[in-house]
C-alpha positions, 0 to 999 in steps of 0.5 A: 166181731169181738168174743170174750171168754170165760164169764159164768153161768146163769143162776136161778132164784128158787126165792120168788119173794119181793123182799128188796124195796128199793129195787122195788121201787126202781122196777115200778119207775122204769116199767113207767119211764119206758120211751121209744126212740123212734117215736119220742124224738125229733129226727126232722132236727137238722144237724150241721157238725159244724155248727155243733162244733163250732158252739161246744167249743166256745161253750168249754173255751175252745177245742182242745183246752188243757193241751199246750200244743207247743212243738206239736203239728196242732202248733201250726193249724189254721181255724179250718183245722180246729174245727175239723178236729171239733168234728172228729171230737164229737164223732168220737164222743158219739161214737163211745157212747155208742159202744159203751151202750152195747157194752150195757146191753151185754153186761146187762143181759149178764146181770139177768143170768147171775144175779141171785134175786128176783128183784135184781133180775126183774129190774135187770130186764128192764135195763135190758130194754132201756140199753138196746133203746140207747145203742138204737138212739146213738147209731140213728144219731151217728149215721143220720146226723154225724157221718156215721160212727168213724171211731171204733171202740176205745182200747182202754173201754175194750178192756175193761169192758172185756174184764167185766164181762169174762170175770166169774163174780157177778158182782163184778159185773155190778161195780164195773158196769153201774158203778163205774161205767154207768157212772162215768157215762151219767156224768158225761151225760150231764156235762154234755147236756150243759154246753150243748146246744144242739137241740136234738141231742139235748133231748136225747141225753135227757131221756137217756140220763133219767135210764142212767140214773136208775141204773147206777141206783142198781148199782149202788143199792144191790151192792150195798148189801153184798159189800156190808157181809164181804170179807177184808180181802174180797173188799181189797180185790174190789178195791183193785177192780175199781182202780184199774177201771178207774185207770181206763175210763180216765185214759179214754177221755184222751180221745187218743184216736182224734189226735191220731187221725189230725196226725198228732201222735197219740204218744205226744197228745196223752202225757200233755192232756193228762198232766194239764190242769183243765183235764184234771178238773175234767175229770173230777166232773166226770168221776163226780158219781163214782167216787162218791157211789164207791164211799157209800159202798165202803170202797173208798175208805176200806181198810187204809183207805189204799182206793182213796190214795189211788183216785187222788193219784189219778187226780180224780179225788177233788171231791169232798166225800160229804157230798156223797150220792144216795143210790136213789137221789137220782131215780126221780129225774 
């Protein structure tokens, strides 16, 4: 049990008309993409973590690539020990989906409380349903096929997830979850379903991408409209939310708690991975949605483009900022 104070309360629209196309039409979609995770899987897949192990590694060049192990105990492991470590990894991976699928349903359920419109509620609602559903896919996954989830939630997730949820502004909760969050984990998602051939999961993260797309579109398209009428210093303090929130996404993908528990400190494994060459472009994979989401909401270059010279700091900005994501270029998948 986690509790998160503060947050606020709920708001009701006195405001009955439709007047936001675009929800609109992301409503209408997600009415049509319900799927059922019971039903529209096949559970009868057998998974051997091995295996899985196994082929993600000589898909992405082995099982930890980026990390000099030089002077470390991973220096002396044997191939038995690689793989274990490859085992862990993907439990951890599973398992951080997982909680960051709750973490949605809560902010969701938020969303609902406080947003200002009908169509923003509507659609809310149905990303209600769409989280519970992935919390129910990856908790089936993780105890029917894995060895159930062996990690808890990510102290650097926890964080940020406990600052979007206890934050007065509602549309705090917008950027710091389908922007940011959702944004990372649609990337994640993707970059997964590229090198996995693990047949169950590949079309579990199918299902699960085409909800994610349209909720970082949520997103990208409600916050359009608020960020356009924002003041300097209203867009400066969202400016420094997006940069702490950037700053935990980029340290959990460590995976600080699978070295730990090799028995390789977590102190030692972090400023390697970090300051490697692999792990950089990682992670320009993985922020591929939220750098250009927060150019379309005028974050980036706001001001003296102070956000811009952050995520090149972080080593997330290799992006060129043409190759910017409209909020409904990805509904359709």
């Amino acid at each position: 049990m986690h509790a998160v104070p503060g947050g606020t309360g709920a708001v009701f629209s006195s405001d009955y008309k439709t007047s936001r196309s675009a929800l609109g039409r992301l409503y209408e979609r997600a009415k049509a993409s319900q799927w059922n995770a019971r039903t529209d899987l096949p559970w009868e897949t057998d998974v051997d973590p091995e295996r899985v192990a196994r082929a993600n590694a000589e898909r992405v060049g082995g099982y930890s690539p980026g990390m000099d192990v030089t002077g470390t105990p991973a220096e002396r492991w044997s191939d038995r020990e690689w793989l274990a470590f490859g085992v862990e990894s993907h439990n951890w991976t599973m398992s951080q989906f997982l909680h960051g699928e709750q973490g949605a349903l809560v902010c969701t359920a938020k969303i609902v409380e406080t947003a200002p419109w009908i169509d923003a509620k509507t659609f809310a609602a149905t990303q209600v349903m769409d989280e519970a559903r992935h919390v129910e896919v990856f908790n089936r996954y993780l105890h029917t096929k894995l060895s159930g989830p062996r990690y808890p939630v990510n102290p650097s997730l926890q964080s940020l997830l406990d600052g979007i949820v206890g934050d007065s502004r509602w549309d705090i909760t917008f950027l710091g979850m389908q922007v940011m969050i959702e944004g990372l984990a649609l990337a994640a998602f993707d970059f997964i379903s590229g090198f996995t051939t693990e047949p169950l999961l590949q079309q579990m993260l199918a299902y699960v991408t085409a909800d994610e797309a349209r909720h970082v579109a949520f997103g990208v398209v409600s916050l359009r409209e608020v960020y356009a009428g924002l003041s300097a210093r209203e867009i400066r303090d969202r400016q420094d939310f997006a940069c702490e929130a950037a700053v935990c996404l980029r340290d959990r993908v460590v995976q600080a708690e699978v070295w730990e528990h090799m028995g390789v400190p977590a102190k030692v494994a972090q400023p390697r991975i970090l300051g490697s060459s692999e792990h950089r472009s990682l992670n320009t994979k993985l922020f591929s949605r939220i750098v250009p989401n927060c150019a379309n909401l005028g974050l980036l270059d706001a001001g003296d483009g102070w956000l811009r010279r952050k995520f090149a700091e972080l080593g997330i900005l290799d992006l060129d900022n043409s190759c910017s994501v409209d909020g409904l270029s990805t509904v359709g998948r």
